[in-house]
C-alpha positions as a Markdown table, in Angstrom:
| # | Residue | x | y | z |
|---|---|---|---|---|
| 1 | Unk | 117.2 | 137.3 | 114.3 |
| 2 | Unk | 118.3 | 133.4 | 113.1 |
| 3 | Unk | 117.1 | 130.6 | 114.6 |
| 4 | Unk | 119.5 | 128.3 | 114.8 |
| 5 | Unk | 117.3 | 125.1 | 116.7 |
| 6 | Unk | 114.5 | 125.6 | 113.7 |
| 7 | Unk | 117.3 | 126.3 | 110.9 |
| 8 | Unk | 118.6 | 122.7 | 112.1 |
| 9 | Unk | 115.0 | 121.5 | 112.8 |
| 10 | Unk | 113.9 | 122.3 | 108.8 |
| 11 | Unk | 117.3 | 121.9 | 106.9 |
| 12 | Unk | 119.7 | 119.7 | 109.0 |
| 13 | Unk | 122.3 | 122.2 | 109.5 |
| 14 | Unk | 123.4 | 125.3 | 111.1 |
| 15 | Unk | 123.9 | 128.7 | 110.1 |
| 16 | Unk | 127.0 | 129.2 | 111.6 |
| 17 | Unk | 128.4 | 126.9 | 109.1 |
| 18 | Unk | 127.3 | 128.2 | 106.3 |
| 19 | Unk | 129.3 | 131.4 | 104.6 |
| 20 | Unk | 128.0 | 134.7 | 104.3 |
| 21 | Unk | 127.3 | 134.7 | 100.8 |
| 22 | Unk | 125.5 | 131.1 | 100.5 |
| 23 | Unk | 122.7 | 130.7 | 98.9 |
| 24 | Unk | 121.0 | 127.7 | 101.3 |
| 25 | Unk | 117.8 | 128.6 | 103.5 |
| 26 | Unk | 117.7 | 129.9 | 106.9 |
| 27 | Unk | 114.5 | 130.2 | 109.9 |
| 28 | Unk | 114.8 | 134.1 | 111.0 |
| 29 | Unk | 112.7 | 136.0 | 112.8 |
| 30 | Unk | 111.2 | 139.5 | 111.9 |
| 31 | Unk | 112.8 | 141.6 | 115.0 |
| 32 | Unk | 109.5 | 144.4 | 114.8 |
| 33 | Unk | 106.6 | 141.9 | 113.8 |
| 34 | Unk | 107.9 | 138.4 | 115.3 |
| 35 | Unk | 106.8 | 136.8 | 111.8 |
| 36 | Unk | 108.9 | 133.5 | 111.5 |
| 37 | Unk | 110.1 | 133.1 | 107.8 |
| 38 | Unk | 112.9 | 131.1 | 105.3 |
| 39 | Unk | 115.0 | 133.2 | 103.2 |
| 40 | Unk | 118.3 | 132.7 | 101.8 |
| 41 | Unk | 121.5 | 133.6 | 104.1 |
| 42 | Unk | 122.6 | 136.4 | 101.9 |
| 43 | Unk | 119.6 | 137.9 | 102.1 |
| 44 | Unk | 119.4 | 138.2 | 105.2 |
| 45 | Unk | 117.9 | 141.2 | 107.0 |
| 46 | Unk | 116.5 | 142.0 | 110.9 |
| 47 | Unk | 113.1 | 142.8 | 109.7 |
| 48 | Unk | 110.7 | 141.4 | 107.0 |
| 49 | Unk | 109.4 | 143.1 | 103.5 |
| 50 | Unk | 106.2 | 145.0 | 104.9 |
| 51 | Unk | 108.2 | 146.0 | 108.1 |
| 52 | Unk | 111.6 | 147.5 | 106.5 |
| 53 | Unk | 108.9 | 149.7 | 104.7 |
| 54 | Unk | 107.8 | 151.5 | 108.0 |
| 55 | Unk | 108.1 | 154.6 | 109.7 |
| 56 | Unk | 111.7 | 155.7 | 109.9 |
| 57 | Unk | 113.2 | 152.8 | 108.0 |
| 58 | Unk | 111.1 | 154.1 | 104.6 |
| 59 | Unk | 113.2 | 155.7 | 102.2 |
| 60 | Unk | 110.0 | 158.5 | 101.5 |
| 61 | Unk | 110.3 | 158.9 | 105.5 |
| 62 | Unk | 109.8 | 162.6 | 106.4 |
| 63 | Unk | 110.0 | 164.1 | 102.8 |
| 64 | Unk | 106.7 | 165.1 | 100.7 |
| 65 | Unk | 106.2 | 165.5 | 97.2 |
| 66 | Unk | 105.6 | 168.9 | 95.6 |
| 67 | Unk | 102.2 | 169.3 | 93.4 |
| 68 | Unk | 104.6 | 170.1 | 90.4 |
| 69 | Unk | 106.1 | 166.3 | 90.9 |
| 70 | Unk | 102.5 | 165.1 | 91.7 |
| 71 | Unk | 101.1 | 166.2 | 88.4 |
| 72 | Unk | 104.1 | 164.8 | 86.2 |
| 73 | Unk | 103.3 | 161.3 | 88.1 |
| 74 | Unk | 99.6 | 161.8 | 87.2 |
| 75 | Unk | 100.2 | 162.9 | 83.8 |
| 76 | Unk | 102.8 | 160.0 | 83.2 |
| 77 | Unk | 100.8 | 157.5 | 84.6 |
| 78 | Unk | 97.1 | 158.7 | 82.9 |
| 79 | Unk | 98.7 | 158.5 | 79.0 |
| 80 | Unk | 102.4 | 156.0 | 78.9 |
| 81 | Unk | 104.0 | 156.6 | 75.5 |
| 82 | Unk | 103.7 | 154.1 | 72.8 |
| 83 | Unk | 106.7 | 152.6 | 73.9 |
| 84 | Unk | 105.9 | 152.2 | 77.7 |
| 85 | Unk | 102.8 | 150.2 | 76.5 |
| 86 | Unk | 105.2 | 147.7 | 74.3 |
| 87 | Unk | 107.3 | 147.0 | 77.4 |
| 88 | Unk | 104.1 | 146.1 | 79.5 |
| 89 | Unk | 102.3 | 143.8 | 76.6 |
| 90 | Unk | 105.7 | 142.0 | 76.0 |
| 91 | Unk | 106.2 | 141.5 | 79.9 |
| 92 | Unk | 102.9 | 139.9 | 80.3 |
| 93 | Unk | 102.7 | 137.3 | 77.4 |
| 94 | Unk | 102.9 | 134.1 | 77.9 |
| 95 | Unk | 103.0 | 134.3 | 81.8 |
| 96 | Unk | 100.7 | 131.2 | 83.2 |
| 97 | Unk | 99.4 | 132.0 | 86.5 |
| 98 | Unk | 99.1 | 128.5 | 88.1 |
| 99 | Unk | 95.9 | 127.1 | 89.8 |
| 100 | Unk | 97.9 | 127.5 | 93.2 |
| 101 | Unk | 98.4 | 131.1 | 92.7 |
| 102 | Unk | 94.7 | 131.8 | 91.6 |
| 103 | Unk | 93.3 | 129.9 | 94.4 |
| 104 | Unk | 95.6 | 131.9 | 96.6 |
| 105 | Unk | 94.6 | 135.1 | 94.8 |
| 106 | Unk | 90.4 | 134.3 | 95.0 |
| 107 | Unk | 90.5 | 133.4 | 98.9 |
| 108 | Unk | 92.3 | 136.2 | 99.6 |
| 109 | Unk | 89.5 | 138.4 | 97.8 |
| 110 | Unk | 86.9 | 136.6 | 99.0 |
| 111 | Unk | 85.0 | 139.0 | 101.7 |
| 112 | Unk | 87.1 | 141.9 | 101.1 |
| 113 | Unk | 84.6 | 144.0 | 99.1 |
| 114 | Unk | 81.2 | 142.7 | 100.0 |
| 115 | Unk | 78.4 | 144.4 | 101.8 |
| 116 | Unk | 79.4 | 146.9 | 104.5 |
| 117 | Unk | 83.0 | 146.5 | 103.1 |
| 118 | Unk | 82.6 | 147.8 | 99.8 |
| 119 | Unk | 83.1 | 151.1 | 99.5 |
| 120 | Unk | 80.2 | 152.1 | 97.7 |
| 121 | Unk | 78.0 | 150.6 | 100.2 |
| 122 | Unk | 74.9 | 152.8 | 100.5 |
| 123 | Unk | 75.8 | 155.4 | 97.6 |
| 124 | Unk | 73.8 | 156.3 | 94.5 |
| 125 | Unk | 74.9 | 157.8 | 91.9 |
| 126 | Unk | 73.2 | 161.2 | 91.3 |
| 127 | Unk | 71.9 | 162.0 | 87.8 |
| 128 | Unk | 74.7 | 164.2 | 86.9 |
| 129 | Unk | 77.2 | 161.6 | 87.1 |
| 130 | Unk | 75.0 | 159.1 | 85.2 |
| 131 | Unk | 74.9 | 161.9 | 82.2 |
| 132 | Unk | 78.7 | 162.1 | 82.5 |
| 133 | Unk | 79.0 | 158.2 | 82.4 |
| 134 | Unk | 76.7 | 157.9 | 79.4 |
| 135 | Unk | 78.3 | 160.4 | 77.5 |
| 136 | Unk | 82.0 | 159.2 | 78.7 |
| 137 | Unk | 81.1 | 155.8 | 76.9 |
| 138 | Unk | 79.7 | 157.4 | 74.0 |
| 139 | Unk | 82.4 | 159.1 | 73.1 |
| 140 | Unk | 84.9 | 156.1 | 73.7 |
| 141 | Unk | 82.8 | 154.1 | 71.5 |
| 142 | Unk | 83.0 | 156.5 | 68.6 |
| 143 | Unk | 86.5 | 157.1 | 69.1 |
| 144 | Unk | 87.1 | 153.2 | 68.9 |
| 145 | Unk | 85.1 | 152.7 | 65.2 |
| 146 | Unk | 81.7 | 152.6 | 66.8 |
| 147 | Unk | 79.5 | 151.0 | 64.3 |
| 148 | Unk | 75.8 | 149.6 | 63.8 |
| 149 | Unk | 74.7 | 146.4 | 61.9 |
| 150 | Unk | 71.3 | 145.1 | 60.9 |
| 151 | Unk | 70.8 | 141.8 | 61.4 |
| 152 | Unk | 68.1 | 139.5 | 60.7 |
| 153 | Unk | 66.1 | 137.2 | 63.3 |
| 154 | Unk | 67.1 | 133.9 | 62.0 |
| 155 | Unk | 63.3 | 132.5 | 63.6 |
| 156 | Unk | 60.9 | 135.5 | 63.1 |
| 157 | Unk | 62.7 | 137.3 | 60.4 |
| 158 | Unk | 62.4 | 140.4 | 61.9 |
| 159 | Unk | 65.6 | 143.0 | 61.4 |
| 160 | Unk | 67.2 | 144.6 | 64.3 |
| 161 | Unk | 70.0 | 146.7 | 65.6 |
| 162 | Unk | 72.9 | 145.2 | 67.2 |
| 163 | Unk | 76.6 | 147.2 | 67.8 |
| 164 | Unk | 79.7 | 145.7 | 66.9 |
| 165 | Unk | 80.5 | 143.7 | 69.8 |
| 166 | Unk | 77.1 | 141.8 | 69.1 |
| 167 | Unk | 77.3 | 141.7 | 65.7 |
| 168 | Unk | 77.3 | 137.3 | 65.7 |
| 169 | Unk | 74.0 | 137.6 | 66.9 |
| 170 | Unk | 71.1 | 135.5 | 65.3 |
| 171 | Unk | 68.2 | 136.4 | 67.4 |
| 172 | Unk | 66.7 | 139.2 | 68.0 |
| 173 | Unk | 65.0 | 137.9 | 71.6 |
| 174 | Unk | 65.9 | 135.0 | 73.6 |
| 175 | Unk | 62.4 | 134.2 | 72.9 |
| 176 | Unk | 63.1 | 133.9 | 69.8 |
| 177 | Unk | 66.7 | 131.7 | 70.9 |
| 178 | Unk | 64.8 | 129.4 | 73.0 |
| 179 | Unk | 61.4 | 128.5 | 70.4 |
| 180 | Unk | 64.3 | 127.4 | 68.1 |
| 181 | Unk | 65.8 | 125.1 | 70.2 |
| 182 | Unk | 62.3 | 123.6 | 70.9 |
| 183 | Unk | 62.0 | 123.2 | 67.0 |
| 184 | Unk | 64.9 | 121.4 | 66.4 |
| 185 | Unk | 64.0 | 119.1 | 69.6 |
| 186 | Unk | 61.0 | 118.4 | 68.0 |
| 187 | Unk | 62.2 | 118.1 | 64.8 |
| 188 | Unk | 65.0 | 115.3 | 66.4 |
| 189 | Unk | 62.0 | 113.4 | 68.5 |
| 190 | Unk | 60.1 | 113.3 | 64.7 |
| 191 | Unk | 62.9 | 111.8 | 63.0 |
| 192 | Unk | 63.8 | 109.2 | 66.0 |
| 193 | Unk | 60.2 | 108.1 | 66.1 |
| 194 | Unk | 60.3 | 107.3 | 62.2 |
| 195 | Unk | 63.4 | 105.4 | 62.3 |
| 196 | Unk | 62.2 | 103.0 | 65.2 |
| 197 | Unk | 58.8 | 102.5 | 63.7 |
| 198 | Unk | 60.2 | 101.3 | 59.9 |
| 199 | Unk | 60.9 | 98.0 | 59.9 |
| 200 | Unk | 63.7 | 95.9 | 57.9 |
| 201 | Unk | 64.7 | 92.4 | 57.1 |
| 202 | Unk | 66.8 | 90.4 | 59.5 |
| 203 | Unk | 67.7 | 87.0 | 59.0 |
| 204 | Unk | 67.7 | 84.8 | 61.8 |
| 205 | Unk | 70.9 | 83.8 | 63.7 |
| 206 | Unk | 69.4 | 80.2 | 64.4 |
| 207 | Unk | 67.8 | 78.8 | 61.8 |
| 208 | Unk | 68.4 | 81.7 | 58.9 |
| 209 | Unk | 64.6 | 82.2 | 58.3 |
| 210 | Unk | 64.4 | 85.8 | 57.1 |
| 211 | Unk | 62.0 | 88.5 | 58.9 |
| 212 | Unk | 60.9 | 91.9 | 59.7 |
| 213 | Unk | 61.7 | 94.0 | 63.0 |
| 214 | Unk | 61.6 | 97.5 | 63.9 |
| 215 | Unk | 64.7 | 96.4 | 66.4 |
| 216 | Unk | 68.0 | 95.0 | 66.0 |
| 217 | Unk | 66.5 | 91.3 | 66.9 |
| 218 | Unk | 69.3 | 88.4 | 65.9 |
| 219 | Unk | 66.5 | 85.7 | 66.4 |
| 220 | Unk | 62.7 | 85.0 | 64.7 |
| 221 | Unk | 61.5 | 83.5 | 68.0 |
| 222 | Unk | 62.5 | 82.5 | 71.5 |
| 223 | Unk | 62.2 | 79.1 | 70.7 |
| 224 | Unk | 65.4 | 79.8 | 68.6 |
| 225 | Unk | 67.1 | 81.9 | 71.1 |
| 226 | Unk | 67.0 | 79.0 | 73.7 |
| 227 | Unk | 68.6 | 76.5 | 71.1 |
| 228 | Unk | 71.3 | 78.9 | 70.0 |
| 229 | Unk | 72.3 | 79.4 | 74.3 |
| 230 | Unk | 72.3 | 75.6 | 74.6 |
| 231 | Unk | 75.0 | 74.6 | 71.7 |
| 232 | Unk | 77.2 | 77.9 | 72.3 |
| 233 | Unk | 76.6 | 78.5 | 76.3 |
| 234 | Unk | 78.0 | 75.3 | 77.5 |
| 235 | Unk | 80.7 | 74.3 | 79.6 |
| 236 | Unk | 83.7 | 76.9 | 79.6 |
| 237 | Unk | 81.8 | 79.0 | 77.3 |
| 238 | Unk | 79.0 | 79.8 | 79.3 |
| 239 | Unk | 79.9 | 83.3 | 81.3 |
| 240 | Unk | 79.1 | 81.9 | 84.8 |
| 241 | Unk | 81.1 | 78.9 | 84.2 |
| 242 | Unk | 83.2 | 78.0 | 87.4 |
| 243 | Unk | 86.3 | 75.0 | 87.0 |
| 244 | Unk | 85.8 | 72.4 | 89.5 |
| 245 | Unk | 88.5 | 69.8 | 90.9 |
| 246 | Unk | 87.7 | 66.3 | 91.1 |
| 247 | Unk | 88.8 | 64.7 | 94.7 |
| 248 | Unk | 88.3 | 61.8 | 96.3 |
| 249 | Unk | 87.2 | 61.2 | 99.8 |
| 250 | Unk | 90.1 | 60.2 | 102.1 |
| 251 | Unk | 87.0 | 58.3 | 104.6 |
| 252 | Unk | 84.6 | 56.7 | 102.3 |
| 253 | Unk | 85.8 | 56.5 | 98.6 |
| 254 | Unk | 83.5 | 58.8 | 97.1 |
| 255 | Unk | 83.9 | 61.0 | 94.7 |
| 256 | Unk | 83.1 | 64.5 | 94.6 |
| 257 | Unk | 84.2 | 68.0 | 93.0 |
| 258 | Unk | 85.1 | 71.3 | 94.5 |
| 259 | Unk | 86.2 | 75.0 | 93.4 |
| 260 | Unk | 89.4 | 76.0 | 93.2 |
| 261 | Unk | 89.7 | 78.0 | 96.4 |
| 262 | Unk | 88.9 | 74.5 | 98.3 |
| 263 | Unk | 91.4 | 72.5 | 96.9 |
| 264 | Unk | 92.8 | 71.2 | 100.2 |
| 265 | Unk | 89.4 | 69.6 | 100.9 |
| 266 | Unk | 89.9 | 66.0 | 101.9 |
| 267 | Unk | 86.3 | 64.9 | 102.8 |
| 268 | Unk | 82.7 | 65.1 | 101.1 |
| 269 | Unk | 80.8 | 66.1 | 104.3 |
| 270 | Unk | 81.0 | 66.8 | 107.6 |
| 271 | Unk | 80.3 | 63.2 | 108.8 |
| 272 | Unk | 83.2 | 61.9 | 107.1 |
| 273 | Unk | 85.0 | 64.8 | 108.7 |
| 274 | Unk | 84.0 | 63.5 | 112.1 |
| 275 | Unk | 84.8 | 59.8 | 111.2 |
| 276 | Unk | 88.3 | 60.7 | 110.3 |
| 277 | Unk | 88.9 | 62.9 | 113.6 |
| 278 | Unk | 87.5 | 60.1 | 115.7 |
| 279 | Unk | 85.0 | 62.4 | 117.0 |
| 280 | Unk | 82.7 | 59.6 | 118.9 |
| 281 | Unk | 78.7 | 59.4 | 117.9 |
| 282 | Unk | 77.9 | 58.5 | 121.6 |
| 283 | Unk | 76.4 | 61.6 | 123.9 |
| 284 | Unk | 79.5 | 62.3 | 126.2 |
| 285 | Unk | 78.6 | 62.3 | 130.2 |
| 286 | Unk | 77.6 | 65.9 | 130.6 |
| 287 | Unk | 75.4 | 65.4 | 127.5 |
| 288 | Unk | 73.7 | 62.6 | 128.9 |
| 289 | Unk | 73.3 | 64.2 | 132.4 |
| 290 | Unk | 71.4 | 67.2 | 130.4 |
| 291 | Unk | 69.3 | 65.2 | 128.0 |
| 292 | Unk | 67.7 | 62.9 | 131.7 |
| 293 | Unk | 67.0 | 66.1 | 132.8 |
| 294 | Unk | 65.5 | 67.7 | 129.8 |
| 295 | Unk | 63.4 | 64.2 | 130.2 |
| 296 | Unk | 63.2 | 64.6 | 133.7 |
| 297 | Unk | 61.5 | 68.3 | 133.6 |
| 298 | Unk | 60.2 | 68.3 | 130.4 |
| 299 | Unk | 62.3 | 71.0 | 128.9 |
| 300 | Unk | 62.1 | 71.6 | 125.5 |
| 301 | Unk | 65.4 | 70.8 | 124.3 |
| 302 | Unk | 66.3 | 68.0 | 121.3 |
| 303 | Unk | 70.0 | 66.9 | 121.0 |
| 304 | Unk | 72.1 | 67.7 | 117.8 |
| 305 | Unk | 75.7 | 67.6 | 118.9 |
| 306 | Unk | 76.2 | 64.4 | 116.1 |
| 307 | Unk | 76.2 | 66.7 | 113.3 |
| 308 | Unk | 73.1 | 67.4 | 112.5 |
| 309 | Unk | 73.0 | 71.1 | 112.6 |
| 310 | Unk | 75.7 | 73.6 | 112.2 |
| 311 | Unk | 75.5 | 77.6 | 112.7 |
| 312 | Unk | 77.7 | 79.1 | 110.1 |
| 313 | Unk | 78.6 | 79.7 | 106.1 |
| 314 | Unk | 81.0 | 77.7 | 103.4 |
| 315 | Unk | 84.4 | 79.4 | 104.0 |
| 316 | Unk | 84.4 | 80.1 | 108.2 |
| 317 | Unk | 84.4 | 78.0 | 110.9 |
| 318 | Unk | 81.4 | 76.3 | 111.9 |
| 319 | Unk | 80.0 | 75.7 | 114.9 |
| 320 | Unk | 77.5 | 73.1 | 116.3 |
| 321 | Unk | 75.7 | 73.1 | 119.2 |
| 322 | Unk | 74.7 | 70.3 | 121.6 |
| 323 | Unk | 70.9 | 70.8 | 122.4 |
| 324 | Unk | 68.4 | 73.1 | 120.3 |
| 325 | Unk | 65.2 | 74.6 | 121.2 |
| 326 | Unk | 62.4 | 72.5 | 119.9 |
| 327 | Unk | 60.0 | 75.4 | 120.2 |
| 328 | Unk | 61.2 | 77.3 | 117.3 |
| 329 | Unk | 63.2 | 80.0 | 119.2 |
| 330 | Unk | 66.6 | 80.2 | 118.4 |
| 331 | Unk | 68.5 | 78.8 | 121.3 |
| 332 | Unk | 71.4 | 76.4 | 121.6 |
| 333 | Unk | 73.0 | 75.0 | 124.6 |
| 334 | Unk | 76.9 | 73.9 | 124.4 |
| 335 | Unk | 77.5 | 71.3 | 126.9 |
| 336 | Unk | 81.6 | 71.8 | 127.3 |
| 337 | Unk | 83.9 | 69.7 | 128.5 |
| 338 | Unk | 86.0 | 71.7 | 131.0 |
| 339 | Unk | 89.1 | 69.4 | 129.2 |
| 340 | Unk | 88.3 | 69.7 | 125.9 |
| 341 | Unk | 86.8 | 73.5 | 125.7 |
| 342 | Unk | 89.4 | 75.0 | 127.6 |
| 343 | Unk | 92.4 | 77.1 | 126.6 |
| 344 | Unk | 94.2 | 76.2 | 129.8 |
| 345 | Unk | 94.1 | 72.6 | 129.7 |
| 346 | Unk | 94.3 | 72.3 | 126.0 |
| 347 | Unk | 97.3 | 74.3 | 124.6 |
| 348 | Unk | 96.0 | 73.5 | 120.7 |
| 349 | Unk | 92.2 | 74.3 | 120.7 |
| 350 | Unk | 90.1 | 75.0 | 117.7 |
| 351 | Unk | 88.3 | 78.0 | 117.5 |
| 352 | Unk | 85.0 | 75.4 | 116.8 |
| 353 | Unk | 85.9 | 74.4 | 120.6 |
| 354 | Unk | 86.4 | 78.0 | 122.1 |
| 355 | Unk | 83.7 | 79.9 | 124.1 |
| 356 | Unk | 84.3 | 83.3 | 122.5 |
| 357 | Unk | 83.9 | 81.9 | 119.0 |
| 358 | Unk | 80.9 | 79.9 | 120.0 |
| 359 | Unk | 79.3 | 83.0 | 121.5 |
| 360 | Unk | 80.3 | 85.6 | 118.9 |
| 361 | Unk | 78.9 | 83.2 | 116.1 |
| 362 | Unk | 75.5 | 82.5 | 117.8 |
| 363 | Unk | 74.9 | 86.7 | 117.9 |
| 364 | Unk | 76.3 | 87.1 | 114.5 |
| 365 | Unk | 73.6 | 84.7 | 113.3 |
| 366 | Unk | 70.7 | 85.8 | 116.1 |
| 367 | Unk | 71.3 | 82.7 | 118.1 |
| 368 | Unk | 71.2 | 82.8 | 121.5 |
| 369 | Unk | 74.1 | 80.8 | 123.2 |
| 370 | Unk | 73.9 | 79.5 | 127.0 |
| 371 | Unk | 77.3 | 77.2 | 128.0 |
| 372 | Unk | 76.7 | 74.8 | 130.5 |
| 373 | Unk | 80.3 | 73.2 | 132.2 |
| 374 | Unk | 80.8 | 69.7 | 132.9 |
| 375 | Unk | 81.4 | 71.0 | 136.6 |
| 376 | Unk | 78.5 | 72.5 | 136.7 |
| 377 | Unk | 76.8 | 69.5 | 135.8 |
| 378 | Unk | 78.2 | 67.0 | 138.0 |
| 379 | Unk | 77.7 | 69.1 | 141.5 |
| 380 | Unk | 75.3 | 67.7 | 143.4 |
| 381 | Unk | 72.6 | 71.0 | 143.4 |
| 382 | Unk | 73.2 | 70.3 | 139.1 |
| 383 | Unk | 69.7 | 70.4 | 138.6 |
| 384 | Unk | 68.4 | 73.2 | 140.5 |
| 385 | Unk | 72.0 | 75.3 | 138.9 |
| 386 | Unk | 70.8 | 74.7 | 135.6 |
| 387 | Unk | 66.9 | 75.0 | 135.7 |
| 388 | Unk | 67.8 | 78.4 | 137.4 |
| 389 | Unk | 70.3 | 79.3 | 134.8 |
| 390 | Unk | 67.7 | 78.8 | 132.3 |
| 391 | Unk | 65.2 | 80.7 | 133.8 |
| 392 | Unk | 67.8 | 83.5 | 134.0 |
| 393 | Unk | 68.3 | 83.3 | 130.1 |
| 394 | Unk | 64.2 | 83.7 | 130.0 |
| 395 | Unk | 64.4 | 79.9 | 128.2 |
| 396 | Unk | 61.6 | 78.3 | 130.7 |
């Protein structure tokens, strides 16, 4: 049967439209097996290759072959004329069986004739047949030019028999194969050990002085290895050499030099950074309110929100906190404006200036990050909010 939804699904068209005779692919259905296949329209049939084979629909179906035919088949199949033989040697040369086809070929193998399945799975042969066998391969051997050479152990020197498919042998053992090998191994080693230990003239690269080494030196000393690295590995032709850009600071005048990825630096430090943003030196409110109670209660707490520490690397966005831990514990204490730290207020934030970052850059570095709010700080139960926040955190 043709499947007309898949047809269109596959090929974009339907089979209706095509003519009887075309040669475009088609989805069918086998109508005995269900097996869904492509074929081409004008080969069309109701059932697929192994089913039209079966039972009634076999040409052989019903009829049996006499013992007469049998035997010609036998007979014309056991010895094929001269002829016959041509036809099948010509047919097969030259054919390439692609990996696909092997793979396909192996897998479907694979299993099939192992263990239980094989059908010589617990038989012997009996001695009769291993007589026959013997004998069977002895004559096909003299039939085919069976012949004997002697052949001489290229290690021992002894002489032995080999037949003609062996007659390239060397050895009469793989003993014999294998202390070989080890000779010329040794022989190699012997060789390699002479060559490193002679020695030959060199003349120096440096100061042309000429003298012996069992290596390929280029220099009489160190002495002279270090001069010839400082005239010929300077500057642009040292290998770690990195071009710098010369800038000048748009807040103090100095001069300084960067790499090329920080070309759109304007300022030589982070100070001159603040300057030109107008970020004020003066603690703001909160941070005042905090530090008279760090004073107050004797918390151990030092400010540094003027710039004098930052959590981060060269190339992202640093961060610096308010108040440290003086302890030596890695805690830092954000004292946020509810203004100037929030996304709601302020449309135009930095990420410096945002909670999240400030958090997620304290754990990337294992700092521990507690954010106080300029509310929180200007309640009038401020003092017992924040000792009990901090006690929370485990700080006191």
């Amino acid at each position: 049967m043709i499947l007309e939804e898949e047809t269109y699904r596959r090929f974009g068209y339907h089979s209706s439209d095509l003519k009887a005779k075309s040669g475009k692919r088609i989805a069918v259905v086998c109508d005995d097996c269900g097996k869904i296949r492509t074929i081409q329209k004008f080969q069309y049939t109701r059932f697929c290759r192994s089913c039209y084979q079966k039972g009634e629909r076999n040409s052989q179906y019903g009829k049996h072959i006499s013992e007469e035919h049998k035997r010609k088949i036998s007979e014309a199949n056991k010895n094929p004329s001269e002829e016959t033989r041509k036809r099948i040697s010509e047919s097969h040369k030259g054919r390439i069986v692609s990996e696909e086809t092997r793979e396909k070929i192996s897998n479907a193998k694979k299993g099939k004739y192992c263990g239980e399945d094989n059908w010589r799975y617990g038989k012997k042969h009996t001695e009769e047949t291993k007589r026959k066998m013997s004998e069977t391969r002895k004559r096909i051997l003299m039939e085919n030019g069976y012949k004997k050479f002697e052949i001489t152990c290229m290690h021992c020197g002894k002489k032995f028999v080999a037949i003609q498919s062996q007659q390239n042998r060397k050895y009469c053992s793989q003993r014999c194969f294998l202390n070989t090998i080890r000779k010329n191994e040794r022989k190699e080693k012997k060789e390699k050990e002479k060559k490193s230990n002679s020695k030959h003239l060199i003349a120096c690269a440096e100061c042309g002085i000429i003298f012996e080494s069992r290596y390929n030196a280029k220099f009489c000393s160190s002495g002279c290895y270090g001069k010839w690295l400082s005239k010929h590995n300077r500057g642009k032709n040292h290998p770690r050499f990195k071009s710098t850009i010369k800038k000048v600071c748009m807040q103090c005048g100095k001069v300084f030099f960067v790499p090329p990825h920080l070309e759109k630096r304007k300022y030589c430090s982070k100070q001159c950074s603040r300057k030109a943003q107008k970020i004020p030196k003066h603690k703001t409110i909160p941070e005042l309110i905090f530090r008279d109670m760090c004073k107050k209660y004797a918390l151990p707490f030092r400010y540094t929100g003027d710039g004098q520490l930052w959590i981060g690397r060269k190339g992202e966005t640093q961060i610096n906190p308010d108040f440290i831990e003086c302890d030596g514990r890695k805690i830092a204490i954000f004292v946020n404006g509810d203004y100037w730290h929030s996304p709601l207020l302020k449309y135009d934030i930095r990420d410096s200036q945002r909670v999240d970052y400030q958090i997620k850059i304290c754990k990337k570095y294992r700092w521990e990050a507690i954010i106080l709010w300029e509310t929180d700080l200007k309640r009038d139960d401020a003092e017992a909010f924040v000792l009990s926040t901090l006690k929370k955190e485990k700080v006191i």
